[in-house]
C-alpha positions in Angstrom: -97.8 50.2 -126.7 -96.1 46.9 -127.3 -96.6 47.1 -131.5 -95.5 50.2 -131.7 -92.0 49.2 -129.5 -91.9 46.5 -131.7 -92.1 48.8 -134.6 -89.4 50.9 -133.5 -87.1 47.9 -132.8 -87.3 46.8 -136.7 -87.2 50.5 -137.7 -83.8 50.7 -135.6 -82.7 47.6 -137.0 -83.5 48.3 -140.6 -79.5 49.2 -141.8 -78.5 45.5 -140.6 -81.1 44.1 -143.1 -80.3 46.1 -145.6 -76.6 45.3 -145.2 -77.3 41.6 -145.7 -79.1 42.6 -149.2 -76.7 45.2 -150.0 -74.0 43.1 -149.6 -74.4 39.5 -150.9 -70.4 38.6 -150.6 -70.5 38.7 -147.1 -71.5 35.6 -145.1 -73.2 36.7 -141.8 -73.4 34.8 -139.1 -76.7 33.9 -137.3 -78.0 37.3 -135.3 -77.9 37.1 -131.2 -80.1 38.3 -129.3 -80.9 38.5 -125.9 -83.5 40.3 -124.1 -82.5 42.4 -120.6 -85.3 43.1 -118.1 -85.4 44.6 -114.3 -85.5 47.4 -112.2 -82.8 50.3 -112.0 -82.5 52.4 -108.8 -80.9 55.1 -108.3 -80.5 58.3 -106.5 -78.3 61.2 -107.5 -77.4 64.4 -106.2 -76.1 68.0 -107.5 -73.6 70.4 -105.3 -72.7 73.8 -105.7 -69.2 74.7 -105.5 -69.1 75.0 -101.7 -70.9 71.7 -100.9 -74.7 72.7 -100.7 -77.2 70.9 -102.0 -78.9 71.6 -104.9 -81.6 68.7 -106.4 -81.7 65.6 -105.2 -83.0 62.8 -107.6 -84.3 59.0 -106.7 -86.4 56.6 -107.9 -87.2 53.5 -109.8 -87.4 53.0 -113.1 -88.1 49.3 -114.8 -86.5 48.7 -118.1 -86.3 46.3 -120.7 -83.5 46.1 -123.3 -83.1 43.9 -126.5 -80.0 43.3 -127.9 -78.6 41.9 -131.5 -75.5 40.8 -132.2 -74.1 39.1 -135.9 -71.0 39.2 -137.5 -70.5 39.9 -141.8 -67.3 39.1 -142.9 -65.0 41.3 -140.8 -68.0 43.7 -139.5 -69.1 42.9 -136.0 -72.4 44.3 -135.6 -74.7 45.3 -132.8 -77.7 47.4 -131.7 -79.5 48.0 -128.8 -83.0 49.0 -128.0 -84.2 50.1 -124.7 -87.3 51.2 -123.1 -87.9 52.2 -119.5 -90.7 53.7 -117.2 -91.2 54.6 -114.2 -91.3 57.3 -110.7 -88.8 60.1 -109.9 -89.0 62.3 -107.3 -87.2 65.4 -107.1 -85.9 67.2 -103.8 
């Protein structure tokens, strides 16, 4: 599972490579990156028009979410790549 994240995090980033090498003129900046991992709760609720319930969602989902951020020349570039898992329960 972990490989094939990591595959779809260079995939995803592929366009700011090719950017670099497509573009030679532009001086880029080091890329950022940070990495973003926890636990999202939650717990939503649909109404009809006159106030009865309809669905009631809730759960926990964990998530982790890596980031890149670099500059070229006046471009400021980012991308983001999340993943998350987890229970929801439906009422």
């Amino acid at each position: 599972m972990r490989a094939a994240a990591a595959r779809r995090l260079l995939h995803a980033l592929g366009p700011v490579a090719a950017l670099g090498s497509a573009a030679p003129a532009l001086a880029c900046s080091a890329p950022a990156w940070t990495l973003e991992a926890g636990a999202l709760h939650s717990r939503w609720q649909e109404q009809a028009d006159n106030g009865r319930r309809l669905l009631q969602e809730h759960g926990t989902l964990a998530h982790l979410v890596a980031r890149l951020a670099t500059a070229c020349g006046p471009l400021q570039l980012q991308g983001a790549l999340g993943l998350a898992d987890g229970r929801r329960a439906y009422d």
